[in-house]
N, C-alpha and C positions, 0 to 999 in steps of 0.2 A: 337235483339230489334232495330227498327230503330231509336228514338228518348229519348233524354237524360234528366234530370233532369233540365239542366244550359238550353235546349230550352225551359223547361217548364214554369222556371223564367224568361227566355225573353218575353214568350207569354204575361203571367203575366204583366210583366213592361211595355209592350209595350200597353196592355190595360190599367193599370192604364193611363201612359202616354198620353194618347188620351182624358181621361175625367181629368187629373187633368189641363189640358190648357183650356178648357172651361169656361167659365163664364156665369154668369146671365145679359143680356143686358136690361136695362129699356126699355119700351115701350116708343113710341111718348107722348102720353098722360100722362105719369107721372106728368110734371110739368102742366099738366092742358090748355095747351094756352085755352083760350076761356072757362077756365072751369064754369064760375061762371054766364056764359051764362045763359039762359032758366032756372033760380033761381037753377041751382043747385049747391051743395055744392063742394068746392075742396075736395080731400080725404085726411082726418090727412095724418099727415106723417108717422105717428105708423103703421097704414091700407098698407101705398107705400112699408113700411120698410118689414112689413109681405110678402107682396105680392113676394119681391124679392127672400128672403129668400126660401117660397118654391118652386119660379121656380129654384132655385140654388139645392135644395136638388134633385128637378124630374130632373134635368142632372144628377145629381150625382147619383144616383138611378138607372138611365136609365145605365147609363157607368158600374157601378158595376155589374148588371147584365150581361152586357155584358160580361165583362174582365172575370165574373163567367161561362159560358157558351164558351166561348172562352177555361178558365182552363178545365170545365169537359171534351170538346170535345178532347180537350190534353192529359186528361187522357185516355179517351176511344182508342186513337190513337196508345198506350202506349200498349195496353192490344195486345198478339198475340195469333189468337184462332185456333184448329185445329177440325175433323171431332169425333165425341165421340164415334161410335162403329165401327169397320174397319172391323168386321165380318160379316159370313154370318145368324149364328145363334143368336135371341133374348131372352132373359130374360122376363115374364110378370111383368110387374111394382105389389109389394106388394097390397094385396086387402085393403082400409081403413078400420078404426078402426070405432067403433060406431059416433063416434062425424062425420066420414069423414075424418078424418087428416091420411093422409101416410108417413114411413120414408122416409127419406133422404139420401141416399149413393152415397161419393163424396172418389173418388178416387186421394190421392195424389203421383206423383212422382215424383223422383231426377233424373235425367240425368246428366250423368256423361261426355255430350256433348266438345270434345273439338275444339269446332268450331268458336271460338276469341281468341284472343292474351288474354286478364286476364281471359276466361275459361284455354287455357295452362298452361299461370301462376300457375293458383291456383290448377289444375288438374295435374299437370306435364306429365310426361311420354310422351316426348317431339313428340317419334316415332307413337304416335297415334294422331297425329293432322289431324283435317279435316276425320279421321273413324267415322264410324257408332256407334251413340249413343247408350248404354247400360242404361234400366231404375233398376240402382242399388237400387233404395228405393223404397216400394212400400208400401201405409198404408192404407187402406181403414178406413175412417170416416163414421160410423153410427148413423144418428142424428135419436134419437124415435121418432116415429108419435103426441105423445103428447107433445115432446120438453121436456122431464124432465131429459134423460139420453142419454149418447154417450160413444158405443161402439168403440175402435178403433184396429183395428188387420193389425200388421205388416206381410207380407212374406218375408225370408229372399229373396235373387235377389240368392242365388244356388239352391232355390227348382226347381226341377224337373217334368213339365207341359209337356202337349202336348200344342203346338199352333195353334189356327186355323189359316184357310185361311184367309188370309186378304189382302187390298187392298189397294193400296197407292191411296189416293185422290187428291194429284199432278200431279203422272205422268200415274195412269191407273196402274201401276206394280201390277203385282198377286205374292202376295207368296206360295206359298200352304202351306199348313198344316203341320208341323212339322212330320217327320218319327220317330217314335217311342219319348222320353221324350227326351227335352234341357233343360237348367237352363233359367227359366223366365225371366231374363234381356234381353234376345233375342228380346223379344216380342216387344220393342220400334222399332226395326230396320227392322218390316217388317210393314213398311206403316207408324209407326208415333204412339204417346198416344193410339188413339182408336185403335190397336191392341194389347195395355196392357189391355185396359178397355177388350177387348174381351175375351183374354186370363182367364182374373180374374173371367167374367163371367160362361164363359165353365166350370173351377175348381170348383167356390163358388155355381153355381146359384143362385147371389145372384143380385137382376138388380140395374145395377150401372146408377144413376143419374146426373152425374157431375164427370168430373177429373181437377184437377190443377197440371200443371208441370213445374219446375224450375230446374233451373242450377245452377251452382258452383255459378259462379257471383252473378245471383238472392240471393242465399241465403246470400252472403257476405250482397251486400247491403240491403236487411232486415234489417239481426240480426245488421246490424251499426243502420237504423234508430228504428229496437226497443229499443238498448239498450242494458245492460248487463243482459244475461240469469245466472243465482245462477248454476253450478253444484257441483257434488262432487267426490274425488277418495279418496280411503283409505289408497293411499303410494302413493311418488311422483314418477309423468309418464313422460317416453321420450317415444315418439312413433318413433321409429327409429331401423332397426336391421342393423347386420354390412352390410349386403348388401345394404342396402340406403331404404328397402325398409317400410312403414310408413305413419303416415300424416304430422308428425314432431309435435304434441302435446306434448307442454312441461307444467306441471304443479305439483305444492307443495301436499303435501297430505295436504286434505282439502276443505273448499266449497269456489266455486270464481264462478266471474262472468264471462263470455265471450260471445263476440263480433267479429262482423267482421269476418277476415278469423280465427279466433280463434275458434271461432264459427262451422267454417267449416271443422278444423280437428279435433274437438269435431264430430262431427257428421258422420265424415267418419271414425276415427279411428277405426283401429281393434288390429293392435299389440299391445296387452301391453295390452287390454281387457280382461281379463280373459283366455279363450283358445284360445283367438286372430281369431274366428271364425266370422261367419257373422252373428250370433246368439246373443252374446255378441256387436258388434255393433247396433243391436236393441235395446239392453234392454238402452243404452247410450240415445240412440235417443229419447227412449219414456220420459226417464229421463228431458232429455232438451225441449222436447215439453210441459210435465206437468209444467216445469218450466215456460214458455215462456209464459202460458195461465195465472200463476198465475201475474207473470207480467204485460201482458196486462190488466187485470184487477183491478191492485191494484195500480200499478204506478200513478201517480196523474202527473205525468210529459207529462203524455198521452194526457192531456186535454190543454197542450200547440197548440195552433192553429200554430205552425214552426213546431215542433215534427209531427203531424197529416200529414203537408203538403205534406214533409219528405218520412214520411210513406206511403202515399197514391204514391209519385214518383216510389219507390224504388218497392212497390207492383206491381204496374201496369208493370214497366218494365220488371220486374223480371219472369212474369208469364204467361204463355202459358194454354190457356183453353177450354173447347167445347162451340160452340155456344150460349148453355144456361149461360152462363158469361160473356158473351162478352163486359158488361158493367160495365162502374164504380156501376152506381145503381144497377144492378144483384149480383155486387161480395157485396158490400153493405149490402143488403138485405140481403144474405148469411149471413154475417158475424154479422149480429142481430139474427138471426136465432143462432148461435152457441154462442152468447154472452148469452143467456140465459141459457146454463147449469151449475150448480154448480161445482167448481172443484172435491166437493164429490163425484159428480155423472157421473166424466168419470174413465173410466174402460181402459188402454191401455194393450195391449195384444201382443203375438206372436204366432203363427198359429204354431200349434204343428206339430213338424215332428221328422223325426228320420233320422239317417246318413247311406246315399246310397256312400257307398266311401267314398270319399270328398262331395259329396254334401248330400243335404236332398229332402227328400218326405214328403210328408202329411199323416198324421196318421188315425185313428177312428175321434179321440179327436179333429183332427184337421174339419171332418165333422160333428159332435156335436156341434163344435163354431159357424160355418156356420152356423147350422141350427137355434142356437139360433139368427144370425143375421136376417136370414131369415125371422121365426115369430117373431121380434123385440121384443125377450124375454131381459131387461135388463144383463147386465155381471157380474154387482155388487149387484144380488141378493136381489133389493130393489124392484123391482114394485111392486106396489099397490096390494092387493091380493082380488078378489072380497068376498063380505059382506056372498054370497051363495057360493056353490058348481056350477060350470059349464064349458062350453067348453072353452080351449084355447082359441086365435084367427087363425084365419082361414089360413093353411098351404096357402102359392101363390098356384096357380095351373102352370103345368107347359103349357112352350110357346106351343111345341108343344102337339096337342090335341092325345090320344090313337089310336092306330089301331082297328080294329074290333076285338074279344076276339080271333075268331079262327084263328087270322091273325100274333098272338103273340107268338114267343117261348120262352121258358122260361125253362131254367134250372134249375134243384132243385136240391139242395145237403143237406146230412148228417150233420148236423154239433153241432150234439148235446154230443158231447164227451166231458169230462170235466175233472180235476184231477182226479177226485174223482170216475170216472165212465166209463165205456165205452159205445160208443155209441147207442144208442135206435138203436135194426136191423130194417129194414125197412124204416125207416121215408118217405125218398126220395121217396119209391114207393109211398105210402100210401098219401103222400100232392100231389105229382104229378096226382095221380087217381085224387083228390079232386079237382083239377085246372080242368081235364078234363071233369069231371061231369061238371063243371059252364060250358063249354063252348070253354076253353082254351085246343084246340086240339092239339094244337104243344107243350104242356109242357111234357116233360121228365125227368127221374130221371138220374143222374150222379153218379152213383157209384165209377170214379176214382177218386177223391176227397174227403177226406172226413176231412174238416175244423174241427176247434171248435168257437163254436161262444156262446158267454153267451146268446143273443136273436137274435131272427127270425130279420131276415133284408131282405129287396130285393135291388141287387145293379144292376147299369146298367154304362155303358163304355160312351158316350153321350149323350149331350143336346136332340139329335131327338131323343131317347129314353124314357127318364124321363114320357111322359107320358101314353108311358107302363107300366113301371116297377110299377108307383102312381096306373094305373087300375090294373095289377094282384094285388096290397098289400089291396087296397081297396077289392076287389072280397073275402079275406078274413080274414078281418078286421082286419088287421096292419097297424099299424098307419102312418103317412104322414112322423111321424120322424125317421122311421126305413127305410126308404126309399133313399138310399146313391147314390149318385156319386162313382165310383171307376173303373181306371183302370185296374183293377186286372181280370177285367172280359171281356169279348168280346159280349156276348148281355144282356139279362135281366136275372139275377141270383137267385132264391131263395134258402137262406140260412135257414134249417130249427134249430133252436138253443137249446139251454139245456131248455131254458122254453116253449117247446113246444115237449116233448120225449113222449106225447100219446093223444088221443084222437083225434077227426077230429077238433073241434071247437079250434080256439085258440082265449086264454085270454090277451093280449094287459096287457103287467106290469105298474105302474105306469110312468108316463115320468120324464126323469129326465133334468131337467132343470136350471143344476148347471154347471159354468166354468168349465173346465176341468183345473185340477191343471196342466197338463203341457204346458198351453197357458200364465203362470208365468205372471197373472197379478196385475198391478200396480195401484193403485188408482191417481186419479190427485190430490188428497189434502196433498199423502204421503210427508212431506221434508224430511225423514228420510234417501230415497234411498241415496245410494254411489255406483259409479263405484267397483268392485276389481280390484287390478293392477295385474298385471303376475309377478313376481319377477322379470323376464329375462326382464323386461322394465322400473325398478325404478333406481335411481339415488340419490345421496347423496351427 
């Protein structure tokens, strides 16, 4: 960031200073010479006194707006913005809703940048100063098209992505595309933010509208001008092991508030988190963010015009954005926009995966969540339920449009085996004929393979595919949400599953449209959460 808080109070004083030397100078005529001339009257004194008064206020009037516009352009100066998609593939923005209103999806990340002297500081690990930034946080914010509810789902920074190609818009650099899966943290360092947004989009298909990205520092001074955030642990924590390694989080068993860089090894710790994973530092995070909302909301110390100032400095500097925010009034806007959800009605979340080694992958449950973000089906299981019977709303279609039927292969596999039963013989031949009667000449059955899968699914390996795999599922009426992202596959897959072991016609199960209990979410109203400590990191 180039400019500081102490220049902003100079801009400031320095406006003031200009309109508080000013004065109201009488006009020639005040004392009248000659006034009583041509019968007319001098003007009371009361009339002269008035007169003064408001050319004294339109200086003043005039100057303040000034010194105000001098401040906002300060701020806006404040604000450092970067490119929002660094890929080559797009996402179709969600279709609106009856009314016309579409969600919101704003991408937030932490960079773990050590690229100043108090990022060092506060980041240590001295031997990576001036390396390439890792976006260790990543949360996507989902604000409803109606504004009533927000979804919000963390990736831990070890899951396991392909990254696309992407493009640094500084220097021209191409990265390519990831050779087989890295851990997502990568994704900041080839080009910048909009190679996370891109990354995030490939995974989720879910079109991301907006990213904000902060640093160590950034977040320090925040959490100073919000204040103190409540959290809680269940035994007192050192984050600390004998090798040094840690945030140095020291705290009592019990709920306290923190600030500052307290704040900041609140948010990064992991030792001493439960299994000290990077799973357990989300569930922290979402902890202090639920807290940080009810805060801003309720604190009455908020509506201090120093506090606001403060706040607005520490924002601005702090944050790194896509062009669509580029403004104090943008981020503004934004932030009335999200001031209107109840803390009831946010839902935070962890994108379900499961442990590849040391790191994690994304599960089913983890494209179920997606898909709920996608049709911006609520997390908290409240939306409105319509008065009749009728359709969802309308799956996005995907960016890329289908190939022609006969221009599409398509794998079909068995996978209707179940505890309980062995697999229906034939399936694969018999759905595969049925693709080729429609049209679909290149579908064939896959006898090596034989999955189990509870329902029919079609999965496809990329974005340029998506809107084959949605025409084969449509061609035989599977639904939009059986319709998955997954690398497990090489091109468009149909899975045929236990609810579909006979007949040609298949029946579409009810959908289901409940979080997945291992996306362990949190309501924003809950105070009850508490960190657990690890034993091997309490103190006494």
């Amino acid at each position: 960031m180039t400019q500081s808080g102490v220049q902003g109070e100079d801009t400031r004083q320095a406006a003031s200073d200009a309109t508080e030397g000013d004065e109201a100078v009488p006009g020639k005529g005040d004392d009248a010479e000659g006034g009583a001339e041509a019968g007319i009257p001098r003007p009371r004194r009361g009339l002269r006194l008035l007169r003064r008064i408001a050319l004294a206020l339109a200086v003043l009037l005039i100057g303040t707006a000034g010194a105000g516009y001098l401040y906002y352009r300060h701020l806006n100066d404040n604000i450092e913005h970067d490119v929002l998609n660094l890929g080559d593939s797009k996402v179709a923005a969600p279709t609106p809703n009856a009314a016309g209103q579409t969600p919101l999806n704003i991408l937030v990340i932490g960079s773990d940048a050590r690229d100043s002297e108090e990022n060092q500081q506060l980041g240590g690990a001295r031997e990576t100063f001036g390396s390439t930034p890792l976006a260790d946080v990543q949360i996507l914010v989902h604000l409803s098209a109606d504004r009533s509810n927000m979804s919000v789902v963390s990736m831990p920074r070890d899951t396991l992505v392909k990254i696309p190609k992407c493009t640094d818009p500084d220097d021209g650099t191409v990265y390519p595309a990831s050779e087989g899966r890295v851990m997502t943290n990568q994704s900041l360092g080839h080009g910048g933010p909009g190679c996370t947004v891109a990354t995030w989009q490939e995974l989720t298909g879910i079109h991301i509208d907006h990213f904000l990205m902060v640093d160590f520092a950034g977040v320090v001074s925040m959490a100073d001008a919000v204040g103190g955030v409540p959290v809680c642990v269940d035994a007192n924590i050192h984050s600390r092991d004998a090798t040094g390694h840690g945030s140095g989080l020291k705290l009592e068993k019990g709920t306290h508030p923190v600030k500052g860089e307290q704040a900041l090894q609140w948010l990064r710790t992991r030792y001493g988190f439960e299994d000290g994973s990077d799973l357990a530092r989300a569930k922290a995070q979402h902890m202090y963010l639920n807290s940080m909302v009810r805060v801003l909301r309720e604190n009455a110390t908020l509506g201090n015009p120093g506090r606001l100032r403060a706040l607005a400095e520490e924002a601005t500097e702090a944050l790194t954005v896509d062009p669509g925010l580029d403004t104090v009034k943008k981020l503004y806007d934004l932030s009335g926009e999200l001031r209107t959800v109840e803390p009831e009605r946010i839902t935070m979340t962890t994108m379900p995966n499961r442990y590849v080694g040391a790191r994690v992958e994304p599960t089913e449950d983890a494209e179920q969540l997606f898909r709920l973000v996608r049709e911006d089906i609520a997390l908290d299981g409240k939306d409105a339920k319509p008065k009749e019977p009728g359709p969802g709303p309308a799956p996005t279609a995907p960016a890329d449009p289908a190939a022609a039927d006969g221009e599409i292969a398509v794998q079909v596999r068995n996978g209707t085996r179940t505890e309980d039963l062995a697999a229906a013989g034939g399936r694969a031949d018999t759905v595969a004929g049925l693709l080729v009667e429609k049209g679909f000449t290149r579908a064939v059955a896959d006898p090596s393979v034989l999955p189990s899968e509870d329902r029919t699914v079609v999965r496809y390996p990329s974005a340029d595919l998506a809107g084959d795999a949605r025409r084969v599922a449509d061609s035989l009426g599977i639904p939009a949400s059986s319709v998955l992202r997954s690398t497990d596959v090489s091109g468009v897959t149909l899975v045929v599953g236990a609810d579909w072991r006979e007949d040609t016609a298949y029946e579409a199960p009810a959908a289901d449209d409940s979080t997945p209990e291992s996306a362990e979410a949190l309501n924003g109203a809950d105070t009850s959460a508490c960190m657990h400590v690890n034993p091997g990191f309490t103190w006494s």
